[in-house]
C-alpha positions in Angstrom: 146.0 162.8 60.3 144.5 165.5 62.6 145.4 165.2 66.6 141.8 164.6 67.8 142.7 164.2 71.4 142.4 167.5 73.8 145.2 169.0 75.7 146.6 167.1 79.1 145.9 169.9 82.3 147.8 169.3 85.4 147.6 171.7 87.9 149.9 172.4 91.2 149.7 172.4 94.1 147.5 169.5 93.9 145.2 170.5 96.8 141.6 170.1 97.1 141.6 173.7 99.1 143.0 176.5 97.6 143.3 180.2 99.4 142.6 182.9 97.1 146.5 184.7 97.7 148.1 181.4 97.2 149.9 180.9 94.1 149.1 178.5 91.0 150.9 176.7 88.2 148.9 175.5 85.3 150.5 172.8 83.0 149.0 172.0 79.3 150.4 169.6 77.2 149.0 169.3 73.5 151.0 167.1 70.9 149.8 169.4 68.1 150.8 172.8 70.3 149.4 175.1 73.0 148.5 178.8 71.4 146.7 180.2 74.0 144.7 179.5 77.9 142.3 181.2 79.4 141.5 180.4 83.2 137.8 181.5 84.5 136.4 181.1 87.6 132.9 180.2 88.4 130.6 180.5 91.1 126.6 179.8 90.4 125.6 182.0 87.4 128.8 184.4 87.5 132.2 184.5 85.4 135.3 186.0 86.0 138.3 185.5 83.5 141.5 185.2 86.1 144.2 185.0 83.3 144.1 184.9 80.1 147.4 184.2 77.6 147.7 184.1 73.8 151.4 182.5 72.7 153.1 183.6 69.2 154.3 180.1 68.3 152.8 177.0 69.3 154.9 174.7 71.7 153.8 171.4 73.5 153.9 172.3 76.3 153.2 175.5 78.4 153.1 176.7 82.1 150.9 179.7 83.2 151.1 181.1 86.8 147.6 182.8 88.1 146.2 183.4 91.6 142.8 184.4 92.6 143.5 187.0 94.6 142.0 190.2 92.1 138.8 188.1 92.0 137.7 188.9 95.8 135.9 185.6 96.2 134.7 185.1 99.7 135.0 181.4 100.6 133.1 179.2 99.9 133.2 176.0 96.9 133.5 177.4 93.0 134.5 175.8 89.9 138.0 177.0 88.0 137.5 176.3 83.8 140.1 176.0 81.8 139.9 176.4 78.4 143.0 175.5 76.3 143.7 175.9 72.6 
């Protein structure tokens, strides 16, 4: 049987205000294996990819550290996307 379910995100600090030097650690957790994340953020129509990882094996489990400090956003709310494969 093919693992249907998506990945498990968990990501820390759990804060509902983040500062754009602070730094982040992304967990994802996939029975059938994590290849690669890519973190975006968003803010109305505009993108920006904040890190982006590709792994050579698949593991269950994997831990990528980003901050948004090289996206120069001036505060206000925006939306982070995490895609996870």
């Amino acid at each position: 049987m093919r693992d249907l379910s998506g990945p498990v995100m968990s990501l820390a600090p759990e804060t509902a205000r983040v500062g754009i030097a602070q730094p982040l650690e992304l967990t994802v957790s996939d029975k059938s294996g994590v290849q690669s994340v890519t973190v975006s953020v968003k803010r109305g129509t505009q993108s920006m990819v904040v890190k982006q990882e590709t792994f050579p094996v698949l593991e269950p489990s994997r831990r990528v550290a980003f901050s948004l400090k090289d996206t120069r956003l001036p505060e206000g709310a925006f939306e982070l996307e995490v895609r996870a494969y």
